[in-house]
N, C-alpha and C positions, 0 to 999 in steps of 0.2 A: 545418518543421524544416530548419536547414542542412544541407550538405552534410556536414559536420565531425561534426556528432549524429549521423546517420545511419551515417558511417563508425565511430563509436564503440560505437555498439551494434551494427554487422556484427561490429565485434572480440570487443564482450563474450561476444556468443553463440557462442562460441570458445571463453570461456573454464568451468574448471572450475563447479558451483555453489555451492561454498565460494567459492571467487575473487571469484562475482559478487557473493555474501551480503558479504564485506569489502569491493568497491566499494561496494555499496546502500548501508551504514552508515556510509561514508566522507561519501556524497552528502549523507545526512540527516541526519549530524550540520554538514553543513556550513551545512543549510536556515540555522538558528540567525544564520548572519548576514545571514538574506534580514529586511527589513522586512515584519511583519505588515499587513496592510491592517486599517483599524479597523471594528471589528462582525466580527472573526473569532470571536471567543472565545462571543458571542452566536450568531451564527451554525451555529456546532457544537454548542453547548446545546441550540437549535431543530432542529436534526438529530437527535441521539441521544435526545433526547422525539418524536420520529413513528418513528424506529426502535425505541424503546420502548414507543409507542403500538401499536403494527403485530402488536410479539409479543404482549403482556397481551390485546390482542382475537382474535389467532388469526388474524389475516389472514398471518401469516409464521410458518414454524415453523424452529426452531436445529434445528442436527445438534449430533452431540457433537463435541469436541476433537478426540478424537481420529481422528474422522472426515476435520474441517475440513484439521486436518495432513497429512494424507494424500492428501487432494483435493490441496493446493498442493506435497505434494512431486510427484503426478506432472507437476505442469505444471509445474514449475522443471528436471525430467532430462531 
């Protein structure tokens, strides 16, 4: 990571976590002009069938929503 990256998230972490929520979305709508690599699309298909696989046999268990929400609001304050 540069020097510059680095500087940039000492700042974020300054700032509000609305603030950061409208940088993140700023960042990721910017993804959109990064070139995909090819076999992305296949790639996260093959992902989300072994993450699918994982729950339907019981090796991984969901929490609720509104659980999950809550876990990441205490780590984002």
């Amino acid at each position: 990571m540069t020097a510059l990256a680095e500087q940039l998230i000492t700042q974020l972490d300054e700032l509000s976590p609305q603030e950061r929520a409208e940088i993140a979305l700023h960042l990721i709508r910017r993804l959109d002009e990064v070139e995909i690599d090819e076999g992305y699309d296949e790639a996260w298909a093959a992902e989300l069938d072994r993450r699918m696989e994982e729950v339907t046999s019981g090796k991984v268990q969901g929490i609720p929503a509104d659980e999950a929400i809550a876990r990441i609001r205490l780590l984002i304050s």
